[in-house]
N, C-alpha and C positions, 0 to 999 in steps of 0.2 A: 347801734352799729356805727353809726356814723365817730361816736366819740372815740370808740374804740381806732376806725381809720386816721382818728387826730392823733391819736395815742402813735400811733406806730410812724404818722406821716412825720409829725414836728421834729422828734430823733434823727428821723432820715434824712428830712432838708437842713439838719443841724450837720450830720455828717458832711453832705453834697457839698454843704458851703466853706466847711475847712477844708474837704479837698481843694475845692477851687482856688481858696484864699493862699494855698502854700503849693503851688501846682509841683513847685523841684523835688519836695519833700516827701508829698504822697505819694509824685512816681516811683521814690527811691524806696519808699515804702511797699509798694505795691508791687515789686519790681519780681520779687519772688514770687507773687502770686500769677504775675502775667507771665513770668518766663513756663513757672508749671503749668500751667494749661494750654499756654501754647506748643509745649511739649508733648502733654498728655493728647490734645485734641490731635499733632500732626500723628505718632506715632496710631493712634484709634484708626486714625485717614489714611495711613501707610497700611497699617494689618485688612483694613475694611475692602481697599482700593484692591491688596494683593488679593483677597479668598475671593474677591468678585474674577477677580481678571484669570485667578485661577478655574474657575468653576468655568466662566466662560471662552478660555481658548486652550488651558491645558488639559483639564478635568471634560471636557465636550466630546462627548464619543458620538455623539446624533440624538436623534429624539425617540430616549425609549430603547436605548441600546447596553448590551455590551456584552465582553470577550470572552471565549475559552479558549487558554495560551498555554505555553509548555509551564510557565513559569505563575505565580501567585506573585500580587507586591511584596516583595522582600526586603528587610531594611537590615539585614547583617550579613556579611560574607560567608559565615559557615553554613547559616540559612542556605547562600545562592550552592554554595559547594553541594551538602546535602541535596539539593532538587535538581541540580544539571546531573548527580550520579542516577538522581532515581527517573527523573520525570522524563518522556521520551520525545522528541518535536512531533506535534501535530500533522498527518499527513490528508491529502487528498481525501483518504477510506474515511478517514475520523469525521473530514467533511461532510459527506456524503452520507454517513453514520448520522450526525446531527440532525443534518436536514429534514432525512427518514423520521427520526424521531421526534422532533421540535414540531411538525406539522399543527397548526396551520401560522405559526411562527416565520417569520422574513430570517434565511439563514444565508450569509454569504461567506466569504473567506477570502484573505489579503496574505504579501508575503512579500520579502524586504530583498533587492540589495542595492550596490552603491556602484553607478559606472560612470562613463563620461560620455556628453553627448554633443554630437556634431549636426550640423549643415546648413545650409548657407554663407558657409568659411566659416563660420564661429564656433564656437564651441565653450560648455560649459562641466568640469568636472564637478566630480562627487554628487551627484543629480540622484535622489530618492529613487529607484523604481520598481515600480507598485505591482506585481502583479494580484489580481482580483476575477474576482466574478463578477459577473455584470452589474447585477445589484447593488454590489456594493457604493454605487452612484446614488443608491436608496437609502442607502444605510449610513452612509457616514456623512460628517458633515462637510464633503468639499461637492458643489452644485455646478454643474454646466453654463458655462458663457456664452461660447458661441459654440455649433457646430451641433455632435453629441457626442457619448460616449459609446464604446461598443456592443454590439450587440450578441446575443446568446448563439447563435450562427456563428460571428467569429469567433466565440469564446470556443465552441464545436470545433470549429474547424484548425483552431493555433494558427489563429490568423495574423501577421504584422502590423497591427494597428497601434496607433497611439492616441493618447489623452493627455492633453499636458500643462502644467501650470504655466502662470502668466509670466513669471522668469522664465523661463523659456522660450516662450512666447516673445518675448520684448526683447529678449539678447539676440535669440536665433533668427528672428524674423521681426525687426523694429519697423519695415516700412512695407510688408508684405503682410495677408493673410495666410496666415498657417495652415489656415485647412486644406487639403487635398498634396501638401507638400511634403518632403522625404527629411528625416531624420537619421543618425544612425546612433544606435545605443550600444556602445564597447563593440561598434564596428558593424552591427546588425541593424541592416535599414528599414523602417518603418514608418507608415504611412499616417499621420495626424489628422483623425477627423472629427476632434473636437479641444478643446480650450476651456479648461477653471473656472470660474468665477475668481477673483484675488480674495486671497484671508488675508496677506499681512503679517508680520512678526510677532513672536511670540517671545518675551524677553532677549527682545533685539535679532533675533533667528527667523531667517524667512521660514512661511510654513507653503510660499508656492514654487518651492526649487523641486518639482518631482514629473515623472511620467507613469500613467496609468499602462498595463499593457494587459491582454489577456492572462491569466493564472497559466493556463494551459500554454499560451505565448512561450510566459517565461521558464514553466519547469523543462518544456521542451528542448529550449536552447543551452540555458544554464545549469539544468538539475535539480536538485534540490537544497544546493548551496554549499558551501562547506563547515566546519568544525562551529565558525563564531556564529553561523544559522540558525535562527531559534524555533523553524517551522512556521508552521500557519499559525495566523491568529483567525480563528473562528468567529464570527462577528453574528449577534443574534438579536433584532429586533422584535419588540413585544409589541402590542395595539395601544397599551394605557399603560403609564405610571404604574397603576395596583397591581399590574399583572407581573413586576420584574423580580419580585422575589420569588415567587412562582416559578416561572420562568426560568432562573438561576438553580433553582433547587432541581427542576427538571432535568436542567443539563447536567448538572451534578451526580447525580444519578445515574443516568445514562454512561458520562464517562470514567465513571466509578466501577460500574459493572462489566464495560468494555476492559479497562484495564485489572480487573480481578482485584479491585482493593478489598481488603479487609473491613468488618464492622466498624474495628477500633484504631484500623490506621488512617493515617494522613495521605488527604489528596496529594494528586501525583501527576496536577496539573493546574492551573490559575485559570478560577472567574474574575475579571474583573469590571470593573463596574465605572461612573464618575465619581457614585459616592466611596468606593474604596481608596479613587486618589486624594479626594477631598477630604477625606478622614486622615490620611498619612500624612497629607501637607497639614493640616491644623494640628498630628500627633508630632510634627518636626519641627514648626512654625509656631504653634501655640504656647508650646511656653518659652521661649524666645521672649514671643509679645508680654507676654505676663509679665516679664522679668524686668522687660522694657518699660512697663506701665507703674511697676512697683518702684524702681530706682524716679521714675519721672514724681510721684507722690511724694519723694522725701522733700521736693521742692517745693511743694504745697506746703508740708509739714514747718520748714525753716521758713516760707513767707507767713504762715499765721505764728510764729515765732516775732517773725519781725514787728507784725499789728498788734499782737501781744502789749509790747514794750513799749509801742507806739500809743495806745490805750492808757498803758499804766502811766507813762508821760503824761497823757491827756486829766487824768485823774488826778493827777498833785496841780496841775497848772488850772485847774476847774476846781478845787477844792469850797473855795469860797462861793463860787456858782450854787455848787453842790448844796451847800449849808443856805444858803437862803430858801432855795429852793427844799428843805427840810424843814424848813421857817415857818413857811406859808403855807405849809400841809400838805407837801409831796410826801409820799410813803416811802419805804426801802425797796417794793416792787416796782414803783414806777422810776426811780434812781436806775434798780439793776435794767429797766427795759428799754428804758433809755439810752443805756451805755451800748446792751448788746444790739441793737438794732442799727447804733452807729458802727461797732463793727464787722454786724454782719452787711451792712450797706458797702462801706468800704471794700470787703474784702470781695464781694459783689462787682464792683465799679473794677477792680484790678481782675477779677473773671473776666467781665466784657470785655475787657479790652484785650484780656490774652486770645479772645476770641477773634476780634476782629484780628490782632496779629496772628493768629494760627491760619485765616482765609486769606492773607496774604502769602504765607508763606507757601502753604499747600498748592495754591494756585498756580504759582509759580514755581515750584519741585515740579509740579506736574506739567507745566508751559518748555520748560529747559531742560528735564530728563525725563527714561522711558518707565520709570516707575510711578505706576497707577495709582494716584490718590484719590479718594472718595470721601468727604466729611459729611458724615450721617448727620441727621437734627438731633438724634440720639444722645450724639456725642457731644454738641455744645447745651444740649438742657444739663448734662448729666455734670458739664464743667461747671458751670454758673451755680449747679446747685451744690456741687463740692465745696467748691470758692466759699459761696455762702456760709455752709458746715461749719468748713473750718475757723469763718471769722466770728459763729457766734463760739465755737470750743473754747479758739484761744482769748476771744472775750471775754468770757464768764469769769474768770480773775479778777480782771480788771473792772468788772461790772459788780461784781460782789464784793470787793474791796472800799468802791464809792458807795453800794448802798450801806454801808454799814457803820460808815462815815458819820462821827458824833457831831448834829448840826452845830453846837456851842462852839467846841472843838475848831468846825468847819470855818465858822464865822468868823473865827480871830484870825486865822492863817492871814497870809501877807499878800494884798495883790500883787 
């Protein structure tokens, strides 16, 4: 064992020490392989950074959730045309339909528009607001700060209450507590008796610019919206993980048979899930990255090009090494492993170091803009061992070329 570690250590410190001996040379050399992995590893960091940051604030319905909406993810416009002729908006009954049915399942239900809100002399346009069932404080993932949300009594009654994020909060009332104070929303006053928790931006978009109101609040005042209205989104909480497919197939059914679909037609309505958004961002996003991964590899490709050359250099200027070393009873395998052990050291030492410059770089993408990187340990074993790869591939030329080197031959060449 131990001989065998000589076998493989002496090559390597033979490499270490021409790098070190030519430091301008082997950079220039290397230089392809540090650009490619430093490439490969940000672009691994940028895909890794984005499916986390997606799964965690855009893909995040709650724990154990998700929707029956008028609409299904749709990724083509005739698609959206097709479903807005057929699929009908979600009303109050359908909610109430769910509920019935879903037992002993958490069902709530939310609904959108967009107005401006005042008091305090401030005011903030295009403000989210929410009307909901009470629950849905249970269900989704925006949590109470200070105060509470409302209760099922005012949801009964279409009561004037508000819930409101910390942008509002902070505009309308920066040196005041909000609670027990008056807002008006597109001119309709209501009472604030709770406050957010802050979420923070979601690719640079605040996600606390909204006000909660009763469901019943809002159909009351506003309707049921106009033309660009897409209805309720049905919001459906299950107990565990294993129970969501279930659960989905449930509703499925239910508003399958409420809308008279066919055996063999198509719903005429959208469940959606986080794993369905998660699937369309990786089905829009993923080969993008692929593309991005494969163009970054040609640089791998042209630096073990370059070690190549670098090698077969090594070989004519070693020649006479070579031959003595044939002399004295080295073999043609211990020649070839010789060679390739120095290139794959080499090309090794130019992975590290793409490494270390790829945790520079990342660090900093990630310090000075709002894109999420993440460099998995994944991703720097998986470069280091590439690097590696490639430097015994394009080695082995050059490795097979000196072992087969005629020691006589060898001998005579010129130092």
């Amino acid at each position: 064992m131990a001989n065998r570690l000589s076998f493989v250590r002496e090559p390597a410190g033979i490499a270490l020490d021409n790098l070190w001996a030519h430091k301008l040379r082997s950079f220039l050399t290397l230089l392809g392989v540090i650009i490619a992995v430093t490439a490969l590893i940000g672009v691994i960091s940028a895909v890794n950074g984005l499916n986390s940051y997606v799964a965690e604030k855009v893909a995040n319905f709650g724990v154990n959730v998700f929707y029956v909406t008028r609409f299904p993810i749709i990724t083509n416009v005739k698609a959206y045309y097709e479903a807005r002729r057929h699929n009908r908006k979600l009303t109050l009954e359908d909610y109430d339909y769910l509920k019935e049915g879903m037992v002993p399942r958490t069902v709530g239900a939310q609904d959108w528009r967009r107005y401006s809100v005042r008091g305090n002399g401030q005011s903030m346009d295009q403000v989210d607001i929410r009307g909901a069932t009470p629950n849905i404080i249970d269900i989704s993932t925006d949590k109470v700060g200070t105060g509470r949300f409302f209760t099922e009594g005012e949801y009964e009654r279409r009561a004037n209450v508000a819930f409101i994020g910390t942008d509002l909060a902070d505009r309308i009332f920066p040196v005041q507590d909000p609670l027990g104070k008056t807002v008006t929303v597109d001119g309709v006053p209501f009472t604030v008796v709770g406050v957010a928790q802050k979420v923070g931006t979601v690719f640079g978009q605040s996600q606390d610019n909204f006000v909660y109101v009763p469901l019943t609040t809002l159909r009351k005042i506003w309707g049921e919206g106009g033309s660009d209205d897409d209805g309720l989104w049905v919001a459906i909480q299950t107990g565990t993980p294993g129970e969501m497919e279930q659960a989905k197939d449930q509703a499925r059914a239910l508003m399958r048979a409420r809308e008279h679909v066919g055996y063999k037609d198509p719903d005429r309505f959208g469940v959606i899930s986080s794993e369905s958004v998660t699937s369309l961002w990786n089905d829009i996003f993923g080969g993008l990255a692929n593309a991005s991964i494969g163009i970054v590899s040609v640089f791998l490709v042209i630096g073990g090009i370059v070690i190549m050359n670098i090698m077969l250099a090594s070989v004519t200027e070693r020649t006479r090494e070579i031959g003595v070393r044939k002399a004295i009873g080295a073999r043609r395998r211990d020649i070839l492993m010789q060679f390739l052990v120095e290139s794959a050291v080499m090309s090794a030492v130019g992975g590290l170091t793409g490494v270390l410059s790829a945790g520079v770089v990342t660090n900093l993408v990630a310090l000075v803009t709002p894109m999420p990187m993440r460099m998995p340990l994944g991703a720097v074993i998986f470069s280091v061992a590439v690097s590696s790869v490639i430097g015994i591939f394009f080695g082995l030329w050059p490795a097979v070329k000196a072992s087969r080197l005629d020691p006589v031959v060898a001998l005579r060449a010129e130092l």
